[in-house]
Biotite code that builds the C-alpha atoms (Angstrom):
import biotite.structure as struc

atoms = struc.array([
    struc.Atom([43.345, 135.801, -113.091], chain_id="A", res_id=1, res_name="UNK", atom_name="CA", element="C"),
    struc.Atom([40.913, 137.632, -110.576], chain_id="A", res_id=2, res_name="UNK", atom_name="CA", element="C"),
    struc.Atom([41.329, 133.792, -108.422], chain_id="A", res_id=3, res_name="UNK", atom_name="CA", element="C"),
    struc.Atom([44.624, 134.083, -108.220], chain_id="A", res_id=4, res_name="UNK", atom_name="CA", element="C"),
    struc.Atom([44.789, 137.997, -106.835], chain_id="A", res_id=5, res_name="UNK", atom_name="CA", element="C"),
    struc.Atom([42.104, 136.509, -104.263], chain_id="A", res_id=6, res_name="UNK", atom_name="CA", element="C"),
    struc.Atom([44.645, 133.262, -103.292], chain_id="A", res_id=7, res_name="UNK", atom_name="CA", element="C"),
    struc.Atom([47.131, 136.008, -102.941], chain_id="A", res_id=8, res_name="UNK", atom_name="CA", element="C"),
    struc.Atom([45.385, 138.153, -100.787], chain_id="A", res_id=9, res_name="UNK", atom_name="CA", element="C"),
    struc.Atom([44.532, 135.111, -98.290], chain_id="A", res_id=10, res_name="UNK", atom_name="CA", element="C"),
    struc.Atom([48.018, 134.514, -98.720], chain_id="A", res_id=11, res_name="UNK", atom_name="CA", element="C"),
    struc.Atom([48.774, 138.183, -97.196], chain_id="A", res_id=12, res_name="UNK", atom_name="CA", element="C"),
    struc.Atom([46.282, 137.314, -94.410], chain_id="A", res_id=13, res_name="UNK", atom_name="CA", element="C"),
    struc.Atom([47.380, 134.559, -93.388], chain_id="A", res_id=14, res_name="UNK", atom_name="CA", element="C"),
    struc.Atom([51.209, 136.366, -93.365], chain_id="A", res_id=15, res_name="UNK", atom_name="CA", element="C"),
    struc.Atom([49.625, 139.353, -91.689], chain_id="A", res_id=16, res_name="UNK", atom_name="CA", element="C"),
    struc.Atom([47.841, 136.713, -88.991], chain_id="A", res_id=17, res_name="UNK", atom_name="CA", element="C"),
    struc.Atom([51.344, 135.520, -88.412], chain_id="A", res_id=18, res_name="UNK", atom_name="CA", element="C"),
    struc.Atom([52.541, 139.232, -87.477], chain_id="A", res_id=19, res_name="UNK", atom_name="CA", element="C"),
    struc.Atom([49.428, 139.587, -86.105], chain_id="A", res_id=20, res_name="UNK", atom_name="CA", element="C"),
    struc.Atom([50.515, 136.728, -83.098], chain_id="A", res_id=21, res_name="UNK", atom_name="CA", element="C"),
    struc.Atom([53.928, 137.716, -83.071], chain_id="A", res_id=22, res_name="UNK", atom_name="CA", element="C"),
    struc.Atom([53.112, 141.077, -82.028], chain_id="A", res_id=23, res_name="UNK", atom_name="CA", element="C"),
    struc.Atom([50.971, 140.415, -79.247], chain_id="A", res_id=24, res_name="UNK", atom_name="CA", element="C"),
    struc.Atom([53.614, 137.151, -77.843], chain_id="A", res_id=25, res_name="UNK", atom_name="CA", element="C"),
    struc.Atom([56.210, 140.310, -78.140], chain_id="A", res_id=26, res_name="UNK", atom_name="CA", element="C"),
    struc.Atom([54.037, 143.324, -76.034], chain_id="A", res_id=27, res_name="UNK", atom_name="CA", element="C"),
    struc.Atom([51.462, 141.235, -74.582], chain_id="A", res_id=28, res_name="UNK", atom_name="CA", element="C"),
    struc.Atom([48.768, 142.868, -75.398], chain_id="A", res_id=29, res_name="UNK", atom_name="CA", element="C"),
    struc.Atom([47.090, 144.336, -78.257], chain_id="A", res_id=30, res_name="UNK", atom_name="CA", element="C"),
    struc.Atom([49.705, 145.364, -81.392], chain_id="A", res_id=31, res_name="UNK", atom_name="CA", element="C"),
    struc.Atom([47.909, 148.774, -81.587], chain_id="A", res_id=32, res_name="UNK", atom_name="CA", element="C"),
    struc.Atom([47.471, 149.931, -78.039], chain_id="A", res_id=33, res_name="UNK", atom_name="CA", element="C"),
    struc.Atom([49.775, 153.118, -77.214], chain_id="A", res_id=34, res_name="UNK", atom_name="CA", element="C"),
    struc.Atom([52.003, 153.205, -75.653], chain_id="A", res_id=35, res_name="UNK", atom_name="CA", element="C"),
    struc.Atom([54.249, 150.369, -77.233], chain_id="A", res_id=36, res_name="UNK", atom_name="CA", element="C"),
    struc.Atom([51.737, 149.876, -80.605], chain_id="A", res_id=37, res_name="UNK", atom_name="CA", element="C"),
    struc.Atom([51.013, 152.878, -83.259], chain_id="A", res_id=38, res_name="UNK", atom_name="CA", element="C"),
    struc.Atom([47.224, 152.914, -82.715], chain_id="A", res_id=39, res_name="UNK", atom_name="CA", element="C"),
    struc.Atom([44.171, 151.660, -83.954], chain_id="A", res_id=40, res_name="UNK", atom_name="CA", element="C"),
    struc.Atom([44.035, 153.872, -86.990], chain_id="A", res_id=41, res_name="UNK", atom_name="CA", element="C"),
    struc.Atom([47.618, 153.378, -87.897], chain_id="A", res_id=42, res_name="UNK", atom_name="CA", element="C"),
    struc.Atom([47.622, 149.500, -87.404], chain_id="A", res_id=43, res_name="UNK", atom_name="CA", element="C"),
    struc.Atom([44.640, 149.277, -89.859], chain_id="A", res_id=44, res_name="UNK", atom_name="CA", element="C"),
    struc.Atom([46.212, 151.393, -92.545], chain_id="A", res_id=45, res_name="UNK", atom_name="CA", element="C"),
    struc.Atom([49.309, 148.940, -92.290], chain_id="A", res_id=46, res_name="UNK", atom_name="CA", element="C"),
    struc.Atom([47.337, 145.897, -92.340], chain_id="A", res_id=47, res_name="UNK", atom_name="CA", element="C"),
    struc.Atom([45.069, 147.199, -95.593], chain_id="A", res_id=48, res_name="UNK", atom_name="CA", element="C"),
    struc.Atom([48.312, 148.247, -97.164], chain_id="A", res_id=49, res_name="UNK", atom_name="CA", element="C"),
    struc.Atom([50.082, 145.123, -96.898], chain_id="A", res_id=50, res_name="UNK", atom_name="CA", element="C"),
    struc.Atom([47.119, 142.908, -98.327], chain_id="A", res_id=51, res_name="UNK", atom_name="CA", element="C"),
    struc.Atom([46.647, 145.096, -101.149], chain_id="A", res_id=52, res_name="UNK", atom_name="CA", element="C"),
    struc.Atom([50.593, 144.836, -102.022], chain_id="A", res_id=53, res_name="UNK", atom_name="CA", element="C"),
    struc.Atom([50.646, 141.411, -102.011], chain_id="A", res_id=54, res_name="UNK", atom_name="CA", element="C"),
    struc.Atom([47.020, 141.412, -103.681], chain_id="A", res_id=55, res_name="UNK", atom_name="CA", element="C"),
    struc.Atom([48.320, 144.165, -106.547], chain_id="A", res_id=56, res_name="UNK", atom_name="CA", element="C"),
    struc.Atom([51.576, 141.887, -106.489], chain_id="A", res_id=57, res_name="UNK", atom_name="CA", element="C"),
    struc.Atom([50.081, 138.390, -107.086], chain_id="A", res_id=58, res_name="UNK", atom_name="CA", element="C"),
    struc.Atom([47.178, 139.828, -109.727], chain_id="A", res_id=59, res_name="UNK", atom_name="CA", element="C"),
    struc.Atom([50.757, 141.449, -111.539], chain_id="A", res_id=60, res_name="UNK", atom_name="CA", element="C"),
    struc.Atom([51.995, 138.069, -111.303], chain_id="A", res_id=61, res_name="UNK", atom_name="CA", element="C"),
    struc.Atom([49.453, 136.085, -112.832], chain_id="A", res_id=62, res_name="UNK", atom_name="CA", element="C"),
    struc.Atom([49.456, 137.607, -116.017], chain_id="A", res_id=63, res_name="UNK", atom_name="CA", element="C"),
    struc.Atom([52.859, 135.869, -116.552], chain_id="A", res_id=64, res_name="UNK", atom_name="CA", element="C"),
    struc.Atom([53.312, 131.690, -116.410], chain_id="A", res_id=65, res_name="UNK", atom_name="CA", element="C"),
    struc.Atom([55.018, 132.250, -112.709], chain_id="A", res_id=66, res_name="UNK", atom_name="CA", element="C"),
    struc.Atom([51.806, 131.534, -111.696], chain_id="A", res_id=67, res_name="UNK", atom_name="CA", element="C"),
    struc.Atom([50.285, 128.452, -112.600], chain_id="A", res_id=68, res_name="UNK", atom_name="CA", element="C"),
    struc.Atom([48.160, 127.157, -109.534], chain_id="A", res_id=69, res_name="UNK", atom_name="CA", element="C"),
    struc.Atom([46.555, 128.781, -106.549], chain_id="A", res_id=70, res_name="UNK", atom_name="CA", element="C"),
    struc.Atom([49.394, 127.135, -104.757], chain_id="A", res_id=71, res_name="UNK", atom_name="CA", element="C"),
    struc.Atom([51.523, 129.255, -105.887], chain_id="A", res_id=72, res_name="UNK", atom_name="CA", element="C"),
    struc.Atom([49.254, 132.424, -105.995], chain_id="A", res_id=73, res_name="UNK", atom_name="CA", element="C"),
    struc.Atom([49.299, 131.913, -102.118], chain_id="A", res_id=74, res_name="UNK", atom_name="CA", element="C"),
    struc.Atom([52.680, 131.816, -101.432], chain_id="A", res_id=75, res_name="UNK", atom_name="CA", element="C"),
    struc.Atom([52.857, 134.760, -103.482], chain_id="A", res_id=76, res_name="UNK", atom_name="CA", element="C"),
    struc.Atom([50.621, 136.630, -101.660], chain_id="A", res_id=77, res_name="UNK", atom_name="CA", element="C"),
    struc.Atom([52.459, 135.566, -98.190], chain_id="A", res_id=78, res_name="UNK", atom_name="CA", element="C"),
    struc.Atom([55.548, 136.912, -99.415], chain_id="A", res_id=79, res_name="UNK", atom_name="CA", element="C"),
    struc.Atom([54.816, 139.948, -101.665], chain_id="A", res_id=80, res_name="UNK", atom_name="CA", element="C"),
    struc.Atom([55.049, 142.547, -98.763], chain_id="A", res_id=81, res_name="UNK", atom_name="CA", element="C"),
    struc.Atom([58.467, 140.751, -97.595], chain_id="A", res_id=82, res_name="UNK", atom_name="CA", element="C"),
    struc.Atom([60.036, 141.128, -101.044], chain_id="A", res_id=83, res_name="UNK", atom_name="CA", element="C"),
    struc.Atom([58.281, 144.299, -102.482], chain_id="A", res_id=84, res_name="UNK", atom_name="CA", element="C"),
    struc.Atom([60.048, 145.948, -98.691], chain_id="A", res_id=85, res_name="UNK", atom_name="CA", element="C"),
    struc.Atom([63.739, 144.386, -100.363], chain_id="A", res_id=86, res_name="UNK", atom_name="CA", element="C"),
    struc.Atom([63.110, 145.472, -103.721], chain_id="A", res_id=87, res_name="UNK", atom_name="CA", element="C"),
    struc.Atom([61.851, 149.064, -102.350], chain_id="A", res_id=88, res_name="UNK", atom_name="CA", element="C"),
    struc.Atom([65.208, 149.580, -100.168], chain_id="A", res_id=89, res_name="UNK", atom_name="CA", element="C"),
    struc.Atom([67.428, 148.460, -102.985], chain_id="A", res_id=90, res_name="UNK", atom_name="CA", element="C"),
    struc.Atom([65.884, 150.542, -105.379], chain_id="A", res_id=91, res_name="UNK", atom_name="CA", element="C"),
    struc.Atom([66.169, 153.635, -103.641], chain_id="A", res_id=92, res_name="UNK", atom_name="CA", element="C"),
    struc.Atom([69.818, 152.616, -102.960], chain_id="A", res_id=93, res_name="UNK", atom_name="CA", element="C"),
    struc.Atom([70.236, 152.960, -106.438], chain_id="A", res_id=94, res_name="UNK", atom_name="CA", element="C"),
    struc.Atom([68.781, 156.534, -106.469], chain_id="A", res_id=95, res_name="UNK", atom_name="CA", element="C"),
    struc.Atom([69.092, 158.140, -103.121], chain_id="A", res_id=96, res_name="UNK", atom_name="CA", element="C"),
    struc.Atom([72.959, 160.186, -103.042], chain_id="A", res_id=97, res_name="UNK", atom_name="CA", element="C"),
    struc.Atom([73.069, 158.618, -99.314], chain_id="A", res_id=98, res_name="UNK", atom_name="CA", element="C"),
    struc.Atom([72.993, 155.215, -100.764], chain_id="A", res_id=99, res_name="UNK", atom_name="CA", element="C"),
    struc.Atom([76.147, 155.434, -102.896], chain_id="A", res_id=100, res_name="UNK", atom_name="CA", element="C"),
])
């Protein structure tokens, strides 16, 4: 099981490497730097928070038979942070009096 959290946090990596470009095409220049990024500290609290979501997410995950190669694990990992953000905002939807 441990393989599979580790496939899914090089799946996160490689998704965060992807933001990771995108950001610097968009303010070119470093993501971080003030004054159009958060700053150093913030960017690295992000970036350890969304691998250990989609780390957390695929190791939940591969106690079930969803995941049944490191394939998979990967993509799992890639996507976590994407779809634990979706299942976040619906759930508090559900529970937050502005949502209704």
């Amino acid at each position: 099981m441990w393989q599979y959290a580790m496939w899914g946090l090089v799946g996160a990596a490689a998704n965060r490497a992807i933001l990771f470009i995108e950001a610097t095409q968009r303010v070119k220049a470093w993501p971080w730097t003030r004054p159009k990024g958060p700053g150093g500290g913030i960017y690295a609290v992000a970036t350890l928070l969304h691998l250990a979501i989609a780390t957390a997410t695929t190791a939940a995950l591969a106690t079930t038979a969803i995941v049944a190669s490191d394939f998979v694990a990967f993509g799992i990992g890639a996507a976590a942070p994407v779809v634990v953000k979706k299942i976040a905002g619906y759930a508090e939807s559900l529970v937050s009096p502005e949502g209704r």
